[in-house]
C-alpha positions as CSV (number, residue, x, y, z in Angstrom):
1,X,4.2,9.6,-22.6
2,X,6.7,10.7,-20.0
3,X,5.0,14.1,-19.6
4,X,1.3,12.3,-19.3
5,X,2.9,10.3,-16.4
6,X,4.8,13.0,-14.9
7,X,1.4,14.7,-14.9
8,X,-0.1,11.5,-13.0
9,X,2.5,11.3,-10.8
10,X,2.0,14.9,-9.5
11,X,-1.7,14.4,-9.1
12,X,-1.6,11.5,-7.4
13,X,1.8,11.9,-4.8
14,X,3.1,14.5,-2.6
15,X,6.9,14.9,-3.8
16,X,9.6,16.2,-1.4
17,X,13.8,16.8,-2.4
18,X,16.6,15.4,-0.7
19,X,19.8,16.1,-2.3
20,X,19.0,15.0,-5.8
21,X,16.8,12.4,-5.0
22,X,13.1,13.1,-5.6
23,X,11.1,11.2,-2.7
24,X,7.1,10.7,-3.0
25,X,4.3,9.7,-1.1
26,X,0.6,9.1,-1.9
27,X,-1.7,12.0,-1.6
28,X,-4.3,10.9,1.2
29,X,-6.1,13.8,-0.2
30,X,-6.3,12.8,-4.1
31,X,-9.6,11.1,-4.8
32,X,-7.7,8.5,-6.4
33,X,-6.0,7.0,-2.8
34,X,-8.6,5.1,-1.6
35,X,-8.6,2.8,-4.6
36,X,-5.1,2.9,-5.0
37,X,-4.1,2.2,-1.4
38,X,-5.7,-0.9,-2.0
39,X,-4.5,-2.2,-5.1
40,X,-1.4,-1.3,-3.3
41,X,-2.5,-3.5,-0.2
42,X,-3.7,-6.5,-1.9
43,X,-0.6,-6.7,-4.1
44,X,1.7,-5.9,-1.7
45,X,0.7,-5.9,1.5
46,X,0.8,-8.7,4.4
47,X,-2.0,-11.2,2.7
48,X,0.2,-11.8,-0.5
49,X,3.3,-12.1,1.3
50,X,2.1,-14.6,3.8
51,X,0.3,-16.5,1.2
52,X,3.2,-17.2,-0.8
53,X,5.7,-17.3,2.2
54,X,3.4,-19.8,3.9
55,X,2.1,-22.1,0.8
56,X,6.1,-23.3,1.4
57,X,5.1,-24.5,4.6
58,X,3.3,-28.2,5.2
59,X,0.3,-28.3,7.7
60,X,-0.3,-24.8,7.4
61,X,-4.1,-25.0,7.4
62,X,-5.3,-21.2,8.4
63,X,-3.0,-18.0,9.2
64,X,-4.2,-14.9,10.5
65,X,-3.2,-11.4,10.5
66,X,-4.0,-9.2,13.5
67,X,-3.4,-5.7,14.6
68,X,-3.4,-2.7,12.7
69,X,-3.4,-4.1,9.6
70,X,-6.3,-6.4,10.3
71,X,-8.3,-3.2,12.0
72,X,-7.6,-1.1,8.9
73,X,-9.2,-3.8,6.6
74,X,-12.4,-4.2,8.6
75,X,-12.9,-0.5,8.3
76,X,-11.4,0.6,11.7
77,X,-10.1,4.6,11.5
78,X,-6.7,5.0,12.3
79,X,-3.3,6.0,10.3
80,X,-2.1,3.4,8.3
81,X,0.2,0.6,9.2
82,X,3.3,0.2,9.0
């Protein structure tokens, strides 16, 4: 099993060394990012945080998200945010 995922790993992120520690990122190029990136997005990313940051809050009754993250969602080209 650790070889398979190894395996995955590689196909899917772009490793780089420093010291000892092994660093990765997500290969834009790997046919697999789009649908990854947003799993990624809609587990992590600002809508899940602010939901449950903000269902703490009383009278909240909308929230928006604007900026980069918002343009990237809507299908605007650009890198992604930050």
């Amino acid at each position: 099993m650790h070889r398979e995922v190894g395996r995955l790993a590689e196909s899917v992120t772009i490793p780089r060394y420093a010291g000892r520690t092994r660093l990765i990122r997500a290969n834009p190029e790997n046919r697999l990012y789009p649908p990854m990136a947003e799993i990624i997005t809609d587990t992590y990313g600002p809508r899940p945080v602010l939901e449950d940051l903000l269902a703490e809050v009383d009278g909240i009754e909308a929230a928006y998200i604007y900026g980069s993250w918002a343009a990237r969602r809507t299908g605007t080209p650009g890198p992604p945010p930050e």
